[in-house]
KOLGU-4560 file (N, C-alpha, C; in nm, 3 decimals, padded with zeros to 5 digits):
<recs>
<n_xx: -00.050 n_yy: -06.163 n_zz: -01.488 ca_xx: -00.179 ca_yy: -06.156 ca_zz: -01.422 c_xx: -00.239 c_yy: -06.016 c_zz: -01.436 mol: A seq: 1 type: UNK>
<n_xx: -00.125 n_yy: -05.951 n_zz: -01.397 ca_xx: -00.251 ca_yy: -05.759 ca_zz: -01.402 c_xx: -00.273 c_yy: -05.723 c_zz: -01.543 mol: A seq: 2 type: UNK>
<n_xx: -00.176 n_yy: -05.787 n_zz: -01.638 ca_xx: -00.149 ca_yy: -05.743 ca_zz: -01.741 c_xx: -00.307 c_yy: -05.771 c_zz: -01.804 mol: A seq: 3 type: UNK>
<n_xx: -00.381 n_yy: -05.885 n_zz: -01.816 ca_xx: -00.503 ca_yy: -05.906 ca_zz: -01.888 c_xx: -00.637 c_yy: -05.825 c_zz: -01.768 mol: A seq: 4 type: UNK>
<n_xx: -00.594 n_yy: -05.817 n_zz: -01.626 ca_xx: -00.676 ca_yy: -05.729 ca_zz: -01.547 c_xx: -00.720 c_yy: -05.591 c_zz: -01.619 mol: A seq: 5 type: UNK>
<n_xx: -00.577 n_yy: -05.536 n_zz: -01.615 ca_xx: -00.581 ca_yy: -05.363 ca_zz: -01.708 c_xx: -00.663 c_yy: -05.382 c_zz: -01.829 mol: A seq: 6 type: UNK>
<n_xx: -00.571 n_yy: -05.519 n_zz: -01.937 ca_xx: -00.682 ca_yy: -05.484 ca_zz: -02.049 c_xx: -00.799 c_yy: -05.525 c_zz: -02.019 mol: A seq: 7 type: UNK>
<n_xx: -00.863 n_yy: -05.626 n_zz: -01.995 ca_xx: -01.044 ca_yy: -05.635 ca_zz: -01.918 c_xx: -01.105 c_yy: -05.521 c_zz: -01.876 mol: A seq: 8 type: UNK>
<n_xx: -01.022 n_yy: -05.424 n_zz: -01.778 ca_xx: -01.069 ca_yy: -05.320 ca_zz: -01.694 c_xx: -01.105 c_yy: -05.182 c_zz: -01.809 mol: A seq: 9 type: UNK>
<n_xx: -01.032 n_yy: -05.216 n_zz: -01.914 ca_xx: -00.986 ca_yy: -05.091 ca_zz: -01.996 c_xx: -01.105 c_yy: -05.141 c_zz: -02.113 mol: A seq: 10 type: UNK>
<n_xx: -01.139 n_yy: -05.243 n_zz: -02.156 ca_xx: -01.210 ca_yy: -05.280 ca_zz: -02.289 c_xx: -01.360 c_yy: -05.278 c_zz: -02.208 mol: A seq: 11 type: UNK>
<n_xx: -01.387 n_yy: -05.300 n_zz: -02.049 ca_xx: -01.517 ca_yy: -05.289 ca_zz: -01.959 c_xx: -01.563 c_yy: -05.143 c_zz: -01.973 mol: A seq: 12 type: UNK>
<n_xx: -01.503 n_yy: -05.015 n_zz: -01.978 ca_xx: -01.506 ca_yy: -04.892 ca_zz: -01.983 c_xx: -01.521 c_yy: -04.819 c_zz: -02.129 mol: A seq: 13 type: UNK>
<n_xx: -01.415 n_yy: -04.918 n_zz: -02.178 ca_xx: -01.430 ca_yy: -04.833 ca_zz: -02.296 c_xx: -01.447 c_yy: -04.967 c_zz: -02.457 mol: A seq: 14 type: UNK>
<n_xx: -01.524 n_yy: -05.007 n_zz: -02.472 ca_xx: -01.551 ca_yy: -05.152 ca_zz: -02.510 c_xx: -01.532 c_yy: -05.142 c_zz: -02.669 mol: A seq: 15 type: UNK>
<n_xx: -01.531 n_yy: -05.037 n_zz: -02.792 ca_xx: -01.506 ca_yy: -05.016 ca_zz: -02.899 c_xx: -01.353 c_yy: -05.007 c_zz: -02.912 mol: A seq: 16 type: UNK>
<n_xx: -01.260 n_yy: -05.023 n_zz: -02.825 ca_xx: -01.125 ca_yy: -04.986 ca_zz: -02.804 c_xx: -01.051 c_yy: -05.122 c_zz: -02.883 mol: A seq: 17 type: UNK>
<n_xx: -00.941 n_yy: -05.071 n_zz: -02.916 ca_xx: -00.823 ca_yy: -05.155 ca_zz: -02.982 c_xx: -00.747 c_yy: -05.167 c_zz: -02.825 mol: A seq: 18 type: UNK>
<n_xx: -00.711 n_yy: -05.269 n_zz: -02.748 ca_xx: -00.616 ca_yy: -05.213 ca_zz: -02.651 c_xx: -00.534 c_yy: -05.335 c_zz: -02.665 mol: A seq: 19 type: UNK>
<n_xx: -00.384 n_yy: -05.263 n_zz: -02.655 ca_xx: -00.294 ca_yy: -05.386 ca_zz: -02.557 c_xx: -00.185 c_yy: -05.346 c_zz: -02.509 mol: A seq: 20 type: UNK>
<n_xx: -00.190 n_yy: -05.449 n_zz: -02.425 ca_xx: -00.070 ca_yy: -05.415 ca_zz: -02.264 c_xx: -00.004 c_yy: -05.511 c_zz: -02.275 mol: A seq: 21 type: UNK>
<n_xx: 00.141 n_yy: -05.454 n_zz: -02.248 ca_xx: 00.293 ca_yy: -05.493 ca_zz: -02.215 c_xx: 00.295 c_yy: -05.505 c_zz: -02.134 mol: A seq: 22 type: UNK>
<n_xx: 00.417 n_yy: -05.643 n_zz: -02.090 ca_xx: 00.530 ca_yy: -05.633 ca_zz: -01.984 c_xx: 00.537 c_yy: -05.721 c_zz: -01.985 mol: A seq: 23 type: UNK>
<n_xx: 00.708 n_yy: -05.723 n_zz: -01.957 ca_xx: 00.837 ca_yy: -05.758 ca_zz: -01.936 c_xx: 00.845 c_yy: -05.839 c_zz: -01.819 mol: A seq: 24 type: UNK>
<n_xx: 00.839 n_yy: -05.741 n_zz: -01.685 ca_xx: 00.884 ca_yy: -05.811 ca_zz: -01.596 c_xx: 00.729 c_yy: -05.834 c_zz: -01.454 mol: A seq: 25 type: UNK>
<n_xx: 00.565 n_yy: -05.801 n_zz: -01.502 ca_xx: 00.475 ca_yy: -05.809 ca_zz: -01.469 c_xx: 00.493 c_yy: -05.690 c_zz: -01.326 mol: A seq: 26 type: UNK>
<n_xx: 00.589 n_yy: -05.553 n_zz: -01.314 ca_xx: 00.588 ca_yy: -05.461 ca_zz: -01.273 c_xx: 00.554 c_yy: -05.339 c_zz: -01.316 mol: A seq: 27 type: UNK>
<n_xx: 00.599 n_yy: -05.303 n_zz: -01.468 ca_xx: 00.600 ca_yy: -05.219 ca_zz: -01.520 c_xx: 00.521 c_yy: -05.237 c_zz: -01.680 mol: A seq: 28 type: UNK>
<n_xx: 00.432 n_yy: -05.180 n_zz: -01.662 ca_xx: 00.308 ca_yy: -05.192 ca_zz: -01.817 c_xx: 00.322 c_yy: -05.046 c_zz: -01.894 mol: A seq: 29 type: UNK>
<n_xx: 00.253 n_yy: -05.128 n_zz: -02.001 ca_xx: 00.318 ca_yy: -05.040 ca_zz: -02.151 c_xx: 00.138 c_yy: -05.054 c_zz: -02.198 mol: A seq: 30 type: UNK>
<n_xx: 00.040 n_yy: -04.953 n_zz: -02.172 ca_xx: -00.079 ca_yy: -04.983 ca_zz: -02.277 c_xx: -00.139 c_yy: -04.895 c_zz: -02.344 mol: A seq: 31 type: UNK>
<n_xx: -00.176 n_yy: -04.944 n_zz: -02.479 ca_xx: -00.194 ca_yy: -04.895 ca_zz: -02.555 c_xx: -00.327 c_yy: -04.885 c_zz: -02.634 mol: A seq: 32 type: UNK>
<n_xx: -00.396 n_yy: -04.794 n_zz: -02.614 ca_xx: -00.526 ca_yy: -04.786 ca_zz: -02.648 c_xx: -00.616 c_yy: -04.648 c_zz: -02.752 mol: A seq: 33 type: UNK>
<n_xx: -00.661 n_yy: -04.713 n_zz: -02.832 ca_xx: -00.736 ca_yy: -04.669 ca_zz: -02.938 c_xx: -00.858 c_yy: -04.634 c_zz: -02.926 mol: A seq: 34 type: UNK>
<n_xx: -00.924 n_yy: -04.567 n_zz: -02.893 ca_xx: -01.073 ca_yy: -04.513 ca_zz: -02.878 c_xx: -01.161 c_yy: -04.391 c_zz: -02.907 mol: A seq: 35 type: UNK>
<n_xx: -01.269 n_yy: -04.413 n_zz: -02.976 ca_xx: -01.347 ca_yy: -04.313 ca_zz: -03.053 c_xx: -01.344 c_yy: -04.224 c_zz: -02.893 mol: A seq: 36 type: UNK>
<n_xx: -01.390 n_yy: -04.287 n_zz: -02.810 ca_xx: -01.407 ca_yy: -04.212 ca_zz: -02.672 c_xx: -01.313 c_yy: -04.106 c_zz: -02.627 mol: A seq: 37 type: UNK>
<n_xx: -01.205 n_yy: -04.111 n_zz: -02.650 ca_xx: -01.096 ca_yy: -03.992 ca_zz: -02.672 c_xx: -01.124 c_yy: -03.903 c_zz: -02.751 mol: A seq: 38 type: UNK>
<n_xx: -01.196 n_yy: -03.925 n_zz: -02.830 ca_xx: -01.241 ca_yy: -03.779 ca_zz: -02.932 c_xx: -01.285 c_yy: -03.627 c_zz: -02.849 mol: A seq: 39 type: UNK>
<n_xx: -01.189 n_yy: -03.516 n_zz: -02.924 ca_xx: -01.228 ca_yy: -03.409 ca_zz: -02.814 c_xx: -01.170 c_yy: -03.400 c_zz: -02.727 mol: A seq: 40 type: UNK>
<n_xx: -01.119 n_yy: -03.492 n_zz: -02.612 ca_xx: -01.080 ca_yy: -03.534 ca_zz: -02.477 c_xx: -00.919 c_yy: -03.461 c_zz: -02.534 mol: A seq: 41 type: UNK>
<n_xx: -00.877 n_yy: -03.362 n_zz: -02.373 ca_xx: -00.747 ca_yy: -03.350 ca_zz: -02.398 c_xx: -00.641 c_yy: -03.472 c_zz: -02.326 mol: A seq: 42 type: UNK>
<n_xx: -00.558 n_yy: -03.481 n_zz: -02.331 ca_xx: -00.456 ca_yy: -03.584 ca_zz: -02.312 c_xx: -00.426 c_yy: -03.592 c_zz: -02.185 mol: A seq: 43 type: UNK>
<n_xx: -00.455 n_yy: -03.503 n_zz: -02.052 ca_xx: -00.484 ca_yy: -03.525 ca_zz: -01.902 c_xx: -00.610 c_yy: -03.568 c_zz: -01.883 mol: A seq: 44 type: UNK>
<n_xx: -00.729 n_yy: -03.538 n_zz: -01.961 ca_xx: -00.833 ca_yy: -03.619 ca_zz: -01.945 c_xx: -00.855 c_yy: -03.779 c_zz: -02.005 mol: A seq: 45 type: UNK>
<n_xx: -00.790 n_yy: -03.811 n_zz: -02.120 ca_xx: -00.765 ca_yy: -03.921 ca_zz: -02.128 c_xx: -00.739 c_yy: -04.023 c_zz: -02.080 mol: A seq: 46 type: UNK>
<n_xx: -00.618 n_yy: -03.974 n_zz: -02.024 ca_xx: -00.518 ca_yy: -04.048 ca_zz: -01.900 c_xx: -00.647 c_yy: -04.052 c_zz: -01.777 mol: A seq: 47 type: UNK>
<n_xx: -00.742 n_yy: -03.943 n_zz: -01.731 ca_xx: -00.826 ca_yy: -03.975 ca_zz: -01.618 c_xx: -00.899 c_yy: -04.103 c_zz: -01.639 mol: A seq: 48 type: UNK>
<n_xx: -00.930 n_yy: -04.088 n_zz: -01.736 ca_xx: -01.061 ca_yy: -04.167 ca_zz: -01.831 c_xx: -01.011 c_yy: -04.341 c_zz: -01.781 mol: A seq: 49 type: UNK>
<n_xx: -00.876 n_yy: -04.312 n_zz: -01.823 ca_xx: -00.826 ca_yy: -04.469 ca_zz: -01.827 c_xx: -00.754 c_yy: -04.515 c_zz: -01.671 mol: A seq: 50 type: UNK>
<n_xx: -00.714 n_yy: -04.459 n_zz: -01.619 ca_xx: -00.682 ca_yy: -04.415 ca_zz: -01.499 c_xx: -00.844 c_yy: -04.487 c_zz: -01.334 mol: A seq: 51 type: UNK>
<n_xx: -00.911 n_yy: -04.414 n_zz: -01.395 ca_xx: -01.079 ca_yy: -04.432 ca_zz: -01.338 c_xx: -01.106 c_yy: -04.571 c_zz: -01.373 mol: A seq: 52 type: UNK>
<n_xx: -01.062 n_yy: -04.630 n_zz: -01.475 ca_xx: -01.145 ca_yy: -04.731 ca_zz: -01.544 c_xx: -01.035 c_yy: -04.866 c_zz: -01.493 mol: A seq: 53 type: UNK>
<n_xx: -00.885 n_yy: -04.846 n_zz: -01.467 ca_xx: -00.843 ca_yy: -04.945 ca_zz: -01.429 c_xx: -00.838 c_yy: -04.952 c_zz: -01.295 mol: A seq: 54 type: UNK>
<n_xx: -00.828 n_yy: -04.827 n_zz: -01.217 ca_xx: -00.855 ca_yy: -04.824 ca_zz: -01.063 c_xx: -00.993 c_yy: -04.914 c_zz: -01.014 mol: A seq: 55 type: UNK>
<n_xx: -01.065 n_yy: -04.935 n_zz: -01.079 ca_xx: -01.204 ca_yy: -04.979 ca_zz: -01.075 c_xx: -01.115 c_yy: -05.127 c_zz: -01.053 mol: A seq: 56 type: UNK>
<n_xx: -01.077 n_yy: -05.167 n_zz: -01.166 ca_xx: -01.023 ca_yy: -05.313 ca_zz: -01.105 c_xx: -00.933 c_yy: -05.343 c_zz: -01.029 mol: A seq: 57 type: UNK>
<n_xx: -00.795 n_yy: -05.268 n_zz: -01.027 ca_xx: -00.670 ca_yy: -05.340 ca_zz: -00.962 c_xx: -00.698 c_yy: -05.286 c_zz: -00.850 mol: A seq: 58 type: UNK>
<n_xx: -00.733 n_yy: -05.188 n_zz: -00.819 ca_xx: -00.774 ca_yy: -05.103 ca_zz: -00.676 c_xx: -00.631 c_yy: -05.067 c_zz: -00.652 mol: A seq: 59 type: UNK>
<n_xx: -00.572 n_yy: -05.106 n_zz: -00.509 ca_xx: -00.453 ca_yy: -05.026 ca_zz: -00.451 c_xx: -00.281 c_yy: -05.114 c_zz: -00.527 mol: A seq: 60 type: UNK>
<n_xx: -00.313 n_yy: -05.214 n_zz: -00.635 ca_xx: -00.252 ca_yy: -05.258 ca_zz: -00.681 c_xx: -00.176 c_yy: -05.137 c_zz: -00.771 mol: A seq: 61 type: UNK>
<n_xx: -00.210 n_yy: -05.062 n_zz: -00.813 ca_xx: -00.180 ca_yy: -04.962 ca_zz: -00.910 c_xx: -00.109 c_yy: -04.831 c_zz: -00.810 mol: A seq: 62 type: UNK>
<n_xx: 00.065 n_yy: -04.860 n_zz: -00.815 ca_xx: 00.104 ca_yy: -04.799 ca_zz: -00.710 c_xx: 00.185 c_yy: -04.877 c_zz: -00.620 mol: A seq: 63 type: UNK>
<n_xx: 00.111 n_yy: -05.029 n_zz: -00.614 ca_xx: 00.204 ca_yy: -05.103 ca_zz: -00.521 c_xx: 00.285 c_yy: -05.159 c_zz: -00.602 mol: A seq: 64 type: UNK>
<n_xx: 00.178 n_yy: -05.317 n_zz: -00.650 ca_xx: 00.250 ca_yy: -05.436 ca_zz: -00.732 c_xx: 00.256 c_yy: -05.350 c_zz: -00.877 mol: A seq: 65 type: UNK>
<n_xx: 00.205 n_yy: -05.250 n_zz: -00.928 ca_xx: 00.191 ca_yy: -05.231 ca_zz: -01.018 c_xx: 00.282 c_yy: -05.111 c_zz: -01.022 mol: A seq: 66 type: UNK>
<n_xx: 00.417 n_yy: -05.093 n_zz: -01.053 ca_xx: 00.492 ca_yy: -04.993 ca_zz: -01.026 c_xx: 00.517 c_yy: -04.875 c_zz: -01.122 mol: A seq: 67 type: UNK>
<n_xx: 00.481 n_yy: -04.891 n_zz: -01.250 ca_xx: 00.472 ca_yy: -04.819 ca_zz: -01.389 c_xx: 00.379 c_yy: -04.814 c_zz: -01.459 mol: A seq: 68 type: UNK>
<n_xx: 00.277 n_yy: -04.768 n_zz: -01.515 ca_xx: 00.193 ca_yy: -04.764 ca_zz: -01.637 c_xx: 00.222 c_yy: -04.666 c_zz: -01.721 mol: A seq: 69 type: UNK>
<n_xx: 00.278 n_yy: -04.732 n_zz: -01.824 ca_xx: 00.304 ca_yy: -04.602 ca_zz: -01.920 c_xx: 00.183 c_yy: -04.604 c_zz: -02.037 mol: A seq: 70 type: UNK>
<n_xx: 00.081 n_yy: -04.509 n_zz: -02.073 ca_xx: -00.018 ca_yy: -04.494 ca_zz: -02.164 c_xx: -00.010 c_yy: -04.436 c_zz: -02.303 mol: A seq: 71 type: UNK>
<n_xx: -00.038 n_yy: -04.499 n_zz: -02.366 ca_xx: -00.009 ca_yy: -04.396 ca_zz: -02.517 c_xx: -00.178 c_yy: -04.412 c_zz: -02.578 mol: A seq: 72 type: UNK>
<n_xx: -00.252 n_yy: -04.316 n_zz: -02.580 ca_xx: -00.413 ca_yy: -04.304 ca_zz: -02.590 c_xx: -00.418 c_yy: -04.233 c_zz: -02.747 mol: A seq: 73 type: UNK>
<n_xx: -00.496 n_yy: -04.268 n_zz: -02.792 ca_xx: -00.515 ca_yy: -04.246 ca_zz: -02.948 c_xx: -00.672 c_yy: -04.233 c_zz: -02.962 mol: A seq: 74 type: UNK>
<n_xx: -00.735 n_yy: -04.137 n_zz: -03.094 ca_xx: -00.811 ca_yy: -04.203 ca_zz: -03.056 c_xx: -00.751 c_yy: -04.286 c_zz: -03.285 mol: A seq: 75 type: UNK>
<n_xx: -00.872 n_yy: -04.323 n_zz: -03.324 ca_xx: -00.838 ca_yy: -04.413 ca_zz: -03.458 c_xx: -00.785 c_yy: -04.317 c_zz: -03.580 mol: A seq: 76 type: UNK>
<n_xx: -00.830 n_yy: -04.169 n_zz: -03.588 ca_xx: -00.821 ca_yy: -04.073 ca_zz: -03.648 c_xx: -00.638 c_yy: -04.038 c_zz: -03.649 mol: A seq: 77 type: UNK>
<n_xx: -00.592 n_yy: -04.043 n_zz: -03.549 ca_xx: -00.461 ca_yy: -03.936 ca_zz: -03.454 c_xx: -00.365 c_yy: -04.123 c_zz: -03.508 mol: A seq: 78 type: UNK>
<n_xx: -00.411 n_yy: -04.228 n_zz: -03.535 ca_xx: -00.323 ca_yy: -04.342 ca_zz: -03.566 c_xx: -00.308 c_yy: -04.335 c_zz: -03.728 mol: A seq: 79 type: UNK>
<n_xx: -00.374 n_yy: -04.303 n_zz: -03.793 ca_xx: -00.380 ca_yy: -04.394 ca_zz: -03.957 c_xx: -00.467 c_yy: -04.321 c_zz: -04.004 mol: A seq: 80 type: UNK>
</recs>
């Protein structure tokens, strides 16, 4: 269930993005996202960027039910 929330929340913000999210056991997420929008952006602002954009949806889920997000932010340049 959160798993397609995050990506919705994450492709609503940042909509040119490659994204996708893991998990295993629907506690702990793995996502992975590609975006021109990272250009420039250092790698604590990134993380805000995406951070802002899924708080928007899960709200206090992120923290409770949602016990891990691990991010790996790219933008298309920094992949291939």
């Amino acid at each position: 269930m959160y798993a397609q929330q995050i990506k919705t929340s994450i492709l609503q913000a940042f909509p040119d993005a490659d994204v996708e999210v893991l998990t295993e056991d629907n506690v702990h997420f793995q996502a992975r996202v590609v975006s021109d929008a990272f250009e420039g952006q250092a790698r604590v602002q990134r993380h805000r960027m995406v951070h802002a954009a899924i708080q928007a949806t899960v709200g206090e889920a992120l923290g409770r039910e949602i016990h891990a997000l691990t991010l790996t932010l790219k933008t298309p340049s920094e992949v291939g």
